[in-house]
N, C-alpha and C positions, 0 to 999 in steps of 0.2 A: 610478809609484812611484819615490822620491827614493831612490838608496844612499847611507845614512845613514856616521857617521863607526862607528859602535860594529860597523856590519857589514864596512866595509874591514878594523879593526882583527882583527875577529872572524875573520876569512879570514886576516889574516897572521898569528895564533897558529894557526889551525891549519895550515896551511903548513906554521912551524919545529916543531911538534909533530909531527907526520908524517914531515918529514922526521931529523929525531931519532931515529926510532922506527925508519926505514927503512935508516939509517947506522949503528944499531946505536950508538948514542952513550946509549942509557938501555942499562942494562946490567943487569937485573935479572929472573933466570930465573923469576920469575911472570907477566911478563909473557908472554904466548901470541904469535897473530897476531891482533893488535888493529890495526884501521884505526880511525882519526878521521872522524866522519862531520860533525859540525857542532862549530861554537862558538856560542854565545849569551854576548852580551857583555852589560851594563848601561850603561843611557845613560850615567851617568858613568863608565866603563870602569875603574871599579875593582875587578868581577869578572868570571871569563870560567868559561862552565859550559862544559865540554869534553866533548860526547858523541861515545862510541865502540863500536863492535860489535866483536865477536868469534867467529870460527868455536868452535863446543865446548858444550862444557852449561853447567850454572851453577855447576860447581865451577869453570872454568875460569875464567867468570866473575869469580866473586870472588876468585881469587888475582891475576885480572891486575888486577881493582879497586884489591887493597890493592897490589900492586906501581906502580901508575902513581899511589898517595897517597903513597906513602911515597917517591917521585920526583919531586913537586911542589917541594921547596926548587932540585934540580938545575936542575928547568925553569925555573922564574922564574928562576934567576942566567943559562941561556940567553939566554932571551929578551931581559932585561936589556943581556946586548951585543949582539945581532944585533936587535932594535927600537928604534927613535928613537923612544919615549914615553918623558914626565914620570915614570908612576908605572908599576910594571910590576902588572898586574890579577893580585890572588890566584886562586890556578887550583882547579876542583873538577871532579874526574870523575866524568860518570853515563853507565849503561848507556842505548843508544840500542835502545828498543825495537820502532820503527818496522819493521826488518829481519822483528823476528818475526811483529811483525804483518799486515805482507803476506803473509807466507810463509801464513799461517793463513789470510785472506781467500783468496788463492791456492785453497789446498784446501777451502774451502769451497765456492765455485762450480766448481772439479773435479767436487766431491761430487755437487754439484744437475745439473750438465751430464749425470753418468752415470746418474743419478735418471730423469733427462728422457727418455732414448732406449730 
């Protein structure tokens, strides 16, 4: 498998996204403790879906949602000076559900393992 250009790029938004996040450079009390788990980029890298998890329920959820949209102008002017691209890729945050869905798989075969004995 070829590492494509959209997935290099895809790794160094989330890099400066993380570490933004980590430096306390977004500044915006809805935000919770939100890790970046992936980026998916568009072959023509003019958007980047920024998926992210967060310890907490879904209230948390959606506060640190609308805090990390309503800090998308900040990021892109980041990004802007610490990326050497042409255009800087419009950014959209979605919840990374994978997390919870192992965690659920997880207890399910708990469940059948205790079933079993």
């Amino acid at each position: 498998m070829t590492y494509r250009r959209p997935d290099r790029v895809g790794d160094l938004i989330k890099k400066e996204i993380a570490s933004m996040l980590l430096h306390g450079e977004i500044k915006d009390p809805r935000i919770g403790f939100v890790t970046i788990t992936k980026v998916r980029m568009t072959r023509d890298l003019k958007k980047a879906s920024v998926f992210f998890s967060i310890l907490g329920g879904s209230e948390e959820r959606e506060r640190s949602l609308e805090g990390l949209n309503s800090a998308v102008p900040y990021i892109r002017r980041h990004l802007a000076k610490r990326l050497n691209l042409k255009h800087i890729p419009s950014v959209i945050f979605l919840f990374d559900r994978s997390i919870e869905y192992a965690s659920h798989i997880q207890q399910v075969i708990e469940d059948i393992k205790k079933e079993g004995t």
